[in-house]
C-alpha positions, 0 to 999 in steps of 0.5 A: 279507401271506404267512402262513408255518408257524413250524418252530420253534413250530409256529404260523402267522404273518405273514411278517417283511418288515423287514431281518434281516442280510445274506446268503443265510440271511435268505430262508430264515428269513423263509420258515420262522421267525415273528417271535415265535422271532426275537426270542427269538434276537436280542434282547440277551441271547437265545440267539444270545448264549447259543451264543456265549458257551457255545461261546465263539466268536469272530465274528471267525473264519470257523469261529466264524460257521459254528458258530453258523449251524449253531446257529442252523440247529438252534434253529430246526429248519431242514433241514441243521442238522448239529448238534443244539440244546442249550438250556443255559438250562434 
């Protein structure tokens, strides 16, 4: 298995091989995002559903679905985010 440095945490660790979404951002996340800081956005309940419903997007909308790659981008610390990550957790 390829090993890739996680942007996020900062770890090595092997490179996610199952299905993640469609589209061009999936390579991309795979290179650079370990399965670890994955889960930790897509679970239920996990931060993509916290920048959804702090920013009250709406998926249907196009303007919606790029704020929260942009989002995703930045929690995730990859190049060209445009946004800065605001954790609202904490």
């Amino acid at each position: 298995m390829a090993e890739i440095q996680c942007l996020k945490c900062e770890k090595t660790s092997e490179m996610m091989t199952e299905p993640l979404f469609m589209g061009k951002l999936e390579q991309e996340i795979k290179n650079s995002v370990c399965e670890a800081c994955w889960t930790e956005w897509n679970k239920p309940g996990g931060v993509k559903t916290m920048v959804i419903n702090e920013y009250q997007l709406n998926l249907g909308d196009e303007n919606g679905r790029a704020a929260l790659k942009k989002q995703m981008r930045a929690f995730f610390k990859l190049p060209d985010a445009g946004v800065e990550f605001k954790d609202y957790r904490t």
